[in-house]
PyMOL CGO cylinders between C-alpha atoms (Angstrom):
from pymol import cmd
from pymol.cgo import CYLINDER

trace = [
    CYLINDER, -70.70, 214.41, 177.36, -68.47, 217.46, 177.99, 0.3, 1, 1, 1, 1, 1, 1,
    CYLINDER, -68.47, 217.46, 177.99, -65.53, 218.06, 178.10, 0.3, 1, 1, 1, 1, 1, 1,
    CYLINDER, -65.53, 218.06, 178.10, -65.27, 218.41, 182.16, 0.3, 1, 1, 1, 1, 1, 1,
    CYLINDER, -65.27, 218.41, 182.16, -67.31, 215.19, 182.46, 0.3, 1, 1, 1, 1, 1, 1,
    CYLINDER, -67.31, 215.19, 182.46, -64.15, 213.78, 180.40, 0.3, 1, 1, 1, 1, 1, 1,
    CYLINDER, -64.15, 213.78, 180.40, -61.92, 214.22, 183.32, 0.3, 1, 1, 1, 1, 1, 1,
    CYLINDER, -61.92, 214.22, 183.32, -60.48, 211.23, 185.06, 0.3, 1, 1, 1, 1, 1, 1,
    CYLINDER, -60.48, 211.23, 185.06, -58.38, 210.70, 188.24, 0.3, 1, 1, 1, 1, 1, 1,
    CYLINDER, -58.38, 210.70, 188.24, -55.15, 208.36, 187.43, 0.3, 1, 1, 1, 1, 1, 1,
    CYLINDER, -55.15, 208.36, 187.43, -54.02, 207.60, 190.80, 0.3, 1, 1, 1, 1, 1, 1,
    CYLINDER, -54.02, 207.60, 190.80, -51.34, 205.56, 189.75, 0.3, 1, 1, 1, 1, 1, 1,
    CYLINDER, -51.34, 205.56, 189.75, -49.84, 208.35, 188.40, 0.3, 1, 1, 1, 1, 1, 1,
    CYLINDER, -49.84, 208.35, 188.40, -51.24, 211.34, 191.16, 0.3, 1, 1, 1, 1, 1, 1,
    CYLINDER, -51.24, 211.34, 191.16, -52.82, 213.40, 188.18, 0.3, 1, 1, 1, 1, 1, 1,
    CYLINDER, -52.82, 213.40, 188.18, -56.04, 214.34, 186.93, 0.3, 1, 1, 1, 1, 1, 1,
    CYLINDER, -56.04, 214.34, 186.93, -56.44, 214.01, 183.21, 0.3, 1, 1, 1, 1, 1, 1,
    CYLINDER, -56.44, 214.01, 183.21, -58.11, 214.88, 180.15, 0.3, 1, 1, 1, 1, 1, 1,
    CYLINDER, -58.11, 214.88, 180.15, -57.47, 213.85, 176.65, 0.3, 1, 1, 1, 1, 1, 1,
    CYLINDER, -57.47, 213.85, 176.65, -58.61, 216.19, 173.79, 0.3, 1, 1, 1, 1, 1, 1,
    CYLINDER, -58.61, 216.19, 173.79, -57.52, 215.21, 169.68, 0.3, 1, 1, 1, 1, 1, 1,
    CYLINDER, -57.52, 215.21, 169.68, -54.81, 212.66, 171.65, 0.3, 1, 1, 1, 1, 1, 1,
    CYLINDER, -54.81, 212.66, 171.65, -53.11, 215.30, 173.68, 0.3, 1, 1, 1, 1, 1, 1,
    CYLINDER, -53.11, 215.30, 173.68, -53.53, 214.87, 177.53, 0.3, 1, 1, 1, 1, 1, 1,
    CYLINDER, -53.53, 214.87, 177.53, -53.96, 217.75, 180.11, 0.3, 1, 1, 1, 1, 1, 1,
    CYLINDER, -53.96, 217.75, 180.11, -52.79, 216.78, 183.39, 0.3, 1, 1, 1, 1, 1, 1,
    CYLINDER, -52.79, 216.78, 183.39, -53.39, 218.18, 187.33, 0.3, 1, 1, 1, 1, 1, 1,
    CYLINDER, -53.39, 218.18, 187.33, -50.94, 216.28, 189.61, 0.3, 1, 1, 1, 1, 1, 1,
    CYLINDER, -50.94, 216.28, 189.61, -51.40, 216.19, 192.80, 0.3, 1, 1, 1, 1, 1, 1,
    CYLINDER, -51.40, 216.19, 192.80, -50.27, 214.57, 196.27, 0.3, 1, 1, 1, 1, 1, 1,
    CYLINDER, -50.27, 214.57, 196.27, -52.35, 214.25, 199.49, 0.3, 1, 1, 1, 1, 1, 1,
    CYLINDER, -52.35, 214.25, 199.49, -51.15, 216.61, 202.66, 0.3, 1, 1, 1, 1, 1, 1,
    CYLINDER, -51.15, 216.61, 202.66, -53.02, 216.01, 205.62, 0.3, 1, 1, 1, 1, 1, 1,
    CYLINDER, -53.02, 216.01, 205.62, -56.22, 214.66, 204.59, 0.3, 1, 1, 1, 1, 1, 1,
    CYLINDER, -56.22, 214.66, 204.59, -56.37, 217.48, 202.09, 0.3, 1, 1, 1, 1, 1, 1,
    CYLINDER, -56.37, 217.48, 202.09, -55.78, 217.31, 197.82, 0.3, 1, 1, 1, 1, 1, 1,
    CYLINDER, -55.78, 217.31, 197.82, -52.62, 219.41, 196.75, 0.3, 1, 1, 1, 1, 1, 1,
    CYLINDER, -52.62, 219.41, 196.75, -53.22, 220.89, 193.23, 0.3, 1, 1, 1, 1, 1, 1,
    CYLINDER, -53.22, 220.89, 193.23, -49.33, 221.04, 192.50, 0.3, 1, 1, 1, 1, 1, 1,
    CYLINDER, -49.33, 221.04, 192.50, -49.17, 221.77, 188.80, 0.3, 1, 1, 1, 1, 1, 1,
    CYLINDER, -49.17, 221.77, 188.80, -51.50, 222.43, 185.93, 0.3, 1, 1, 1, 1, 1, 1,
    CYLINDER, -51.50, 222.43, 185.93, -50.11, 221.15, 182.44, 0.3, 1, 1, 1, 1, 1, 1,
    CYLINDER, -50.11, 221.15, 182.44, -52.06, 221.56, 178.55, 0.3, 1, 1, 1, 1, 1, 1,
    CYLINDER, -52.06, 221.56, 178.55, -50.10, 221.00, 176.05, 0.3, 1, 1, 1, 1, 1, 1,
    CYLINDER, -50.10, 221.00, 176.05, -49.84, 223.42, 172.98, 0.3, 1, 1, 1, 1, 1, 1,
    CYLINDER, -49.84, 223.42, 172.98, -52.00, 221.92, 170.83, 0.3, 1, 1, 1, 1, 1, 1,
    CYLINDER, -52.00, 221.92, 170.83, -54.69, 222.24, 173.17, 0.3, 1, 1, 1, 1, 1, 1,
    CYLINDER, -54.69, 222.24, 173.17, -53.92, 226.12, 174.69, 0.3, 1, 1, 1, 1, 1, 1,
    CYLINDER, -53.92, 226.12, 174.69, -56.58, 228.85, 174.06, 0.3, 1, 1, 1, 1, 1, 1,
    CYLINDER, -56.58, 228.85, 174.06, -59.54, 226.03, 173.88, 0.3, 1, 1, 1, 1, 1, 1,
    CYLINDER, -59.54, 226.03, 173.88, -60.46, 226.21, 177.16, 0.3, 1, 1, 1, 1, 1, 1,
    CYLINDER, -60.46, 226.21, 177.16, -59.04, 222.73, 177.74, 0.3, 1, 1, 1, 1, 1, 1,
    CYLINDER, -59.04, 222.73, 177.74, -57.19, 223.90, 181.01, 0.3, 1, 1, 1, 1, 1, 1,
    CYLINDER, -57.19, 223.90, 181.01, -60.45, 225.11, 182.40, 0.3, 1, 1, 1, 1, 1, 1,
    CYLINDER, -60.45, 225.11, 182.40, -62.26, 222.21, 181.75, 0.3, 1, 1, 1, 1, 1, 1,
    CYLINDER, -62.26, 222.21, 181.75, -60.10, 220.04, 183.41, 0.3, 1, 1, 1, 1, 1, 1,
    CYLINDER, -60.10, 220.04, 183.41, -59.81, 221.94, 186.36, 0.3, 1, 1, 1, 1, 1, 1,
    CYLINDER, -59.81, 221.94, 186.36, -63.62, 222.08, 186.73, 0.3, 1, 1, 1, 1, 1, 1,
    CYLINDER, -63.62, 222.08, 186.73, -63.37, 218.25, 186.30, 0.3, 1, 1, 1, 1, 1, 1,
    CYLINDER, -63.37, 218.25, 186.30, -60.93, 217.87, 188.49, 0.3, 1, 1, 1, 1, 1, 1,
    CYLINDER, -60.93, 217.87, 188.49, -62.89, 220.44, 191.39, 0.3, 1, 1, 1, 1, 1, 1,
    CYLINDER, -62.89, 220.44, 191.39, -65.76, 218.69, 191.12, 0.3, 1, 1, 1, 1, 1, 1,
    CYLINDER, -65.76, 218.69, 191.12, -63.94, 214.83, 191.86, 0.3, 1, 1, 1, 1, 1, 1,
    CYLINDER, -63.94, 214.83, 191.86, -62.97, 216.17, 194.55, 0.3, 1, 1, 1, 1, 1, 1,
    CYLINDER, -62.97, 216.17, 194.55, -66.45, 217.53, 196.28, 0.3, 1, 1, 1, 1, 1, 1,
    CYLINDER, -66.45, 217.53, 196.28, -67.63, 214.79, 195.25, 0.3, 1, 1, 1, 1, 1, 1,
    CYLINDER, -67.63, 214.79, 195.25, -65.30, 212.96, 197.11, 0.3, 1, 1, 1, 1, 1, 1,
    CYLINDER, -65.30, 212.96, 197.11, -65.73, 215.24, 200.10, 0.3, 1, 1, 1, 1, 1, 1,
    CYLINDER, -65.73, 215.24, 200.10, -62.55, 216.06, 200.13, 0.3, 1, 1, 1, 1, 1, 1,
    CYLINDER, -62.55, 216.06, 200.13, -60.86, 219.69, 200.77, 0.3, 1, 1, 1, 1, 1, 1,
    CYLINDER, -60.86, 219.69, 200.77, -58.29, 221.63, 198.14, 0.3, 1, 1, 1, 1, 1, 1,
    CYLINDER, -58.29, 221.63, 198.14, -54.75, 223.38, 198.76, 0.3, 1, 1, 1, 1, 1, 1,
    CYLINDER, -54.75, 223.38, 198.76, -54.80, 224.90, 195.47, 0.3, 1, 1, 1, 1, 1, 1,
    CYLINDER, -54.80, 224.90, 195.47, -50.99, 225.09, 195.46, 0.3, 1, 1, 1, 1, 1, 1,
    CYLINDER, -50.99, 225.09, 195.46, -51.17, 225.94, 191.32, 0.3, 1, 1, 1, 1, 1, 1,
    CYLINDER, -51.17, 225.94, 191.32, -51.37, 228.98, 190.21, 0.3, 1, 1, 1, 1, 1, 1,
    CYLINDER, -51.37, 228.98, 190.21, -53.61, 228.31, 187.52, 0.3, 1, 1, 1, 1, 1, 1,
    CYLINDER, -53.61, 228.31, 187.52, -55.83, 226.22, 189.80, 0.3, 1, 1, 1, 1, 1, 1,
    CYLINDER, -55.83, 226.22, 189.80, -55.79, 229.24, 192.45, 0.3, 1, 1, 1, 1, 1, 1,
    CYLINDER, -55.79, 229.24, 192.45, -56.71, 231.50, 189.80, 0.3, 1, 1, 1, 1, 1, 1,
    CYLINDER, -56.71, 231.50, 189.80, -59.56, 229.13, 188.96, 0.3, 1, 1, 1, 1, 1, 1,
    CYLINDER, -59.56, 229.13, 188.96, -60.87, 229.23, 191.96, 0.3, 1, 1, 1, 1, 1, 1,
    CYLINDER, -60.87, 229.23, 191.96, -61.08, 233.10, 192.26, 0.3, 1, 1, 1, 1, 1, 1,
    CYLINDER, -61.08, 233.10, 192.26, -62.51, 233.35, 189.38, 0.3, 1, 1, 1, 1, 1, 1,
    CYLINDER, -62.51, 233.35, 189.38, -65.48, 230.76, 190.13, 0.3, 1, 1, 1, 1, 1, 1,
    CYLINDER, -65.48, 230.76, 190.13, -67.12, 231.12, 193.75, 0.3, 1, 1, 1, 1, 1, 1,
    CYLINDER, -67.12, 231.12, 193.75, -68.72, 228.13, 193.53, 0.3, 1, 1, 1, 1, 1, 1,
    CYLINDER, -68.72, 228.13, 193.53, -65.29, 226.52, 194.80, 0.3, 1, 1, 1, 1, 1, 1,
    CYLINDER, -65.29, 226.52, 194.80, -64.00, 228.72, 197.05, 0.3, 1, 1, 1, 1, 1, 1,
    CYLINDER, -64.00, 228.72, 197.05, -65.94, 226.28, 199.28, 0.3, 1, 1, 1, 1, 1, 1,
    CYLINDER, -65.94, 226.28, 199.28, -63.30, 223.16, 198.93, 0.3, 1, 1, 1, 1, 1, 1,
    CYLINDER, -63.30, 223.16, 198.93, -60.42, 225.83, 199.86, 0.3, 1, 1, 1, 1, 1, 1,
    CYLINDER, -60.42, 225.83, 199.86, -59.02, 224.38, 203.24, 0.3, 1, 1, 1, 1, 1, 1,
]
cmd.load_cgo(trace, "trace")
């Protein structure tokens, strides 16, 4: 399994996560209407320069399609993301 197939939606808690060598990465998020808010994108320093944050936000992109759902990427880093991978500029609404 990967790492982005690791990712899991704690909605309890309104974050994506995804634990690496016991260190979560977070997305939280809130709902504004009928859309996902990305709010803020957290890996902690253990886990920087792995690629952990861009697994979890592909994770946490792909929930959401499959949910059906549409993205305000209000995070930079999940903004960024986005640009960077065409595939879902699609969700942006």
């Amino acid at each position: 399994m990967s790492l982005h197939e690791k990712v899991r939606k704690n909605e309890e808690l309104g974050r994506y996560e995804l634990t690496v060598a016991g260190s979560t990465a977070l997305v939280t998020y809130d709902m504004r209407d009928g859309k996902i808010a990305l709010t803020h994108t957290e890996v902690p320093g253990a886990l920087t320069g792995q690629g952990v944050g861009s697994e979890l936000a592909k994770g946490t992109l792909d929930d959401i399609r499959a949910q059906g759902m549409k993205v305000l990427p209000i995070c930079t880093f999940i903004e960024a993301y986005i640009k960077r991978h065409s595939e879902y500029q699609d969700l942006v609404g």
